[in-house]
C-alpha positions as CSV (number, residue, x, y, z in Angstrom):
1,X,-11.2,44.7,-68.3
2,X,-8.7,42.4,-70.0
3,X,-5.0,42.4,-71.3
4,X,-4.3,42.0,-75.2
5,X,-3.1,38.6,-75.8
6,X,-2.3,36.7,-78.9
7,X,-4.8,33.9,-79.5
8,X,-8.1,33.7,-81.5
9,X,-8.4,33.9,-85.3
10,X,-5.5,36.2,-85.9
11,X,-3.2,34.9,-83.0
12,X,-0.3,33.6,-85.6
13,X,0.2,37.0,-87.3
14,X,0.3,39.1,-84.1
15,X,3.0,36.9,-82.8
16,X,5.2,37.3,-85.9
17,X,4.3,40.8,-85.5
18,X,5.2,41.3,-82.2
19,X,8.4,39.0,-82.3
20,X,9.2,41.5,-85.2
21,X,8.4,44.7,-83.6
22,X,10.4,43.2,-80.5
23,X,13.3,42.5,-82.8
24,X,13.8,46.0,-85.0
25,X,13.4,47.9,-81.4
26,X,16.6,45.7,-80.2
27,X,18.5,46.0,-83.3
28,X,18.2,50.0,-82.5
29,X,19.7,49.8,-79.0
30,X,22.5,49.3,-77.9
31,X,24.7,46.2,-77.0
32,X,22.8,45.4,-73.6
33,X,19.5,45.8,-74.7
34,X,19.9,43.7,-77.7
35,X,21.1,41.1,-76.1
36,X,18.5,41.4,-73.4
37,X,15.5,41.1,-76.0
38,X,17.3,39.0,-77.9
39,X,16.8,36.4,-75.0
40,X,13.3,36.8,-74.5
41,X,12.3,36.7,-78.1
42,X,14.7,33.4,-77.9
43,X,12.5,32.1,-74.9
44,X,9.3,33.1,-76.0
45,X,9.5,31.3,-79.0
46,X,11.0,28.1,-77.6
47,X,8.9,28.2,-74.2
48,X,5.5,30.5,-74.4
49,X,2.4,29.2,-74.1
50,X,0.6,31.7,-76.0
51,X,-3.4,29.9,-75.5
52,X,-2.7,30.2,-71.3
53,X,-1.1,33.6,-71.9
54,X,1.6,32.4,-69.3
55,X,5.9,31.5,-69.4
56,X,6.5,28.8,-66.8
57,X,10.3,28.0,-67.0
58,X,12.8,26.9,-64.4
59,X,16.3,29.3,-64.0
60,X,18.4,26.1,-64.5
61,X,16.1,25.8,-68.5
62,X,16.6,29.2,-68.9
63,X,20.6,29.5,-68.2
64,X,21.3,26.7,-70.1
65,X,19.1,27.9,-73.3
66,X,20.6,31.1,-73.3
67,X,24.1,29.9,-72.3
68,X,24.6,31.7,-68.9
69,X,24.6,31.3,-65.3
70,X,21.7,31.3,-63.3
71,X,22.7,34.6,-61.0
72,X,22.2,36.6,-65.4
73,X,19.3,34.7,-65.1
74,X,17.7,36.1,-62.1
75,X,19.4,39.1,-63.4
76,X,17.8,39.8,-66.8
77,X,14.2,38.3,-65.9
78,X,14.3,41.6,-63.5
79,X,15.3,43.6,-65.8
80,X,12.5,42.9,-68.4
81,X,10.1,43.2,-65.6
82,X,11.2,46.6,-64.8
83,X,10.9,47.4,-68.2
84,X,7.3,45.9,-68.1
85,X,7.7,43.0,-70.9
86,X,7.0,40.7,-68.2
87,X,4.4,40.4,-65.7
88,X,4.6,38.1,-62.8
89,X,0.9,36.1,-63.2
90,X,2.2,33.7,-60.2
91,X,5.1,34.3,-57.7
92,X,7.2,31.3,-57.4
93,X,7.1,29.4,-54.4
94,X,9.0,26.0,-52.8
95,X,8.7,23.3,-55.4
96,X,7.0,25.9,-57.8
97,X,8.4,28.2,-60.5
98,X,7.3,31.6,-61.2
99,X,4.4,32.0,-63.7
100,X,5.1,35.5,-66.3
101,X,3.1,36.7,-68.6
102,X,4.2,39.0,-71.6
103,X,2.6,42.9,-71.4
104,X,2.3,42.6,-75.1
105,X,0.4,46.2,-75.4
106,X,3.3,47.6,-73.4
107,X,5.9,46.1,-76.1
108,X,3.9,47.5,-78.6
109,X,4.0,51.0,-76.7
110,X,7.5,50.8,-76.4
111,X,8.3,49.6,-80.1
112,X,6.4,51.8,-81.5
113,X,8.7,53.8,-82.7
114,X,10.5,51.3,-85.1
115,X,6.8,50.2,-86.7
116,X,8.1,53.0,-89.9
117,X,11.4,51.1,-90.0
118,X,10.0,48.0,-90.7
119,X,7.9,49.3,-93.7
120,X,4.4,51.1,-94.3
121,X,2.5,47.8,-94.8
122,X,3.6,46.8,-91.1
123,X,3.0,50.5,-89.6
124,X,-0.6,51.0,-91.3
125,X,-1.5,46.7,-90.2
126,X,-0.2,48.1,-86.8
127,X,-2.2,51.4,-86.5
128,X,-5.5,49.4,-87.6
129,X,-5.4,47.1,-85.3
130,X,-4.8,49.4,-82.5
131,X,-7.6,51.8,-83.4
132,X,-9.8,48.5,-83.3
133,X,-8.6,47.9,-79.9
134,X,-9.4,50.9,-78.6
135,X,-11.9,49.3,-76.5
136,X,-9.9,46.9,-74.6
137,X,-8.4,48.4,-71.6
138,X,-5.1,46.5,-70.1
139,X,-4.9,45.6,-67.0
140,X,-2.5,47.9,-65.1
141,X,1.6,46.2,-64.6
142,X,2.6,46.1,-61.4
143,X,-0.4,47.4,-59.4
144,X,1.1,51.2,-59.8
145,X,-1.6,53.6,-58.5
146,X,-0.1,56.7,-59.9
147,X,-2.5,59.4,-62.0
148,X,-2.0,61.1,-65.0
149,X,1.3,63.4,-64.4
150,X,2.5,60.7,-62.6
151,X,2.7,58.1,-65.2
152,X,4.5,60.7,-67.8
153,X,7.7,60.8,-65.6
154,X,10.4,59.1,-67.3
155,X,11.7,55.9,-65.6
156,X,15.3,55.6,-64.7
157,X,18.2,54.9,-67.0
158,X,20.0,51.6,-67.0
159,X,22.5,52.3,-69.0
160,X,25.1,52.4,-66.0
161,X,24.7,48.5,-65.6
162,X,24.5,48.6,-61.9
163,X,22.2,46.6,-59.8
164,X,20.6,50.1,-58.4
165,X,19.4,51.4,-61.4
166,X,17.8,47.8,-62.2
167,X,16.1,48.3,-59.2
168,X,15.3,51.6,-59.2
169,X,13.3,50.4,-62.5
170,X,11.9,47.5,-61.2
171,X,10.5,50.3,-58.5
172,X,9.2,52.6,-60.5
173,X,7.6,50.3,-62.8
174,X,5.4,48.6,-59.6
175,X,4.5,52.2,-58.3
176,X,5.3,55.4,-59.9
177,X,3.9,57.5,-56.9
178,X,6.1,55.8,-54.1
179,X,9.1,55.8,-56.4
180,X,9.2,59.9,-57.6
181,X,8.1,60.7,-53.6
182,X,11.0,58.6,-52.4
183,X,13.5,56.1,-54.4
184,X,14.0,58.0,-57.4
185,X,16.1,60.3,-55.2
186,X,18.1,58.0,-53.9
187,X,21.8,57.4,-55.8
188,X,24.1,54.4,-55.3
189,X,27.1,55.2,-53.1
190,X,29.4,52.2,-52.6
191,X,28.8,48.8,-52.9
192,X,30.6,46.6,-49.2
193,X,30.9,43.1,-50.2
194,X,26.9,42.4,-49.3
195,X,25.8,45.9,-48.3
196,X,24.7,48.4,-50.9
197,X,24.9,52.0,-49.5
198,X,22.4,54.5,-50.7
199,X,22.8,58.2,-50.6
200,X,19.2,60.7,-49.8
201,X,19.3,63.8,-50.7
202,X,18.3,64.4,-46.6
203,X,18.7,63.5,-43.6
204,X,14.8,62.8,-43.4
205,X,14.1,61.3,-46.4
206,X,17.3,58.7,-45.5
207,X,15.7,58.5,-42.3
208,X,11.8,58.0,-43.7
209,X,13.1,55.2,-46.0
210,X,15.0,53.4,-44.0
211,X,11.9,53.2,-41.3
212,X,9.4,52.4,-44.2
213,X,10.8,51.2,-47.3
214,X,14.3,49.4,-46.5
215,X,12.9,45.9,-46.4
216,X,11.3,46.5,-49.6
217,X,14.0,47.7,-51.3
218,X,16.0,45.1,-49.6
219,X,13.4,42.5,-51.6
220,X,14.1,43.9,-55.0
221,X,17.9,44.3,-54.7
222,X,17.2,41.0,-54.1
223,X,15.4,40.2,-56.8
224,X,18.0,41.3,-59.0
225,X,21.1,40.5,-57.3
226,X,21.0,37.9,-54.8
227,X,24.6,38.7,-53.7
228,X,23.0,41.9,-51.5
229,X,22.2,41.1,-48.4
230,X,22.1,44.5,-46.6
231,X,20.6,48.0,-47.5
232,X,22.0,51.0,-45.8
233,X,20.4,54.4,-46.5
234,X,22.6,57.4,-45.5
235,X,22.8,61.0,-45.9
């Protein structure tokens, strides 16, 4: 198997493409999500390296291209991996920055929708090339291990700007099984200084993920907003 990637003969006009179908889905969205894609089409095109498939950029590069602190940083780069534009290809470690790669079938699965907007040519160029690559099968993002039903549930909303619901995203898009069986249930209660308090629906299921699952839902709050520093599950 391999993932769809822009290089070969026809590499220059699937990047316009996709930086095209990435911008008419932005333009719309809303506010937040425009802004959002807005930075990564920014950083792709300053930073990709489309022959190695791969974004390797410091926080510090990124704040100070897009004009923001380094905590939006860490912020947004979750949130496009929840969304599934990016792919971790290396985890950062000491000394080392994280490696991404861009999902570039999942863009187009998401932007599909604006392909008419942007005019028949593009829409009928678009539709040809998929049916031609019918026969390449993306890797799966995120190692999710969910079947057929599974993968049709809808993943969270955003909309409310909180770090939860980034996570709960970020969750969902690494494994749809374990999220809908226990974290899409859970709702954000308070926020204490460093402790996030979630709310289950039971006193079992608060007690199940709390004994399983807190530390890695600790890791992705984490991943999102470095400011948590506690989980507490309650019912």
């Amino acid at each position: 198997m391999q993932q769809l990637r822009a290089t070969g003969r026809h590499a220059a006009a699937l990047k316009y493409d996709l930086l095209t179908a990435m911008g008419a889905y932005a333009l719309a969205e809303g506010k937040g999500p425009q802004r959002l894609v807005l930075r990564l089409m920014t950083l792709v095109t300053a930073r990709y390296n489309w022959v190695r498939n791969e974004l390797t950029v410091g926080q510090r590069e990124i704040a100070r291209l897009w004009s923001v602190d380094e905590r939006t940083v860490k912020r947004e780069m979750a949130k496009l991996r929840a969304m599934g534009w990016l792919v971790v290809k290396r985890q950062g470690s000491r000394g080392r920055v994280t490696q991404y790669q861009l999902d570039i079938e999942k863009i187009l699965r998401t932007t599909r929708d604006q392909w008419a907007a942007i005019g028949p040519d593009y829409e009928q160029r678009m539709t040809r090339d998929e049916a031609k690559d019918d026969n390449v099968v993306p890797l799966p993002v995120g190692g999710s291990r969910g079947g057929a039903g599974e993968a049709d549930a809808p993943p969270p909303d955003m909309s409310d700007g909180t770090e939860w619901s980034t996570v709960q995203t970020l969750l969902h898009t690494e494994d749809q099984t374990l999220f809908n069986a226990w974290f899409r249930a859970l709702t954000r209660e308070a926020r204490e200084g460093a402790k996030l308090i979630l709310k289950a629906p039971s006193r079992f299921h608060a007690d199940y993920v709390d004994t399983h699952f807190r530390a890695r839902i600790l890791y992705a709050c984490q991943s999102v907003d470095g400011s948590v520093g506690e989980v507490a599950i309650r019912h």
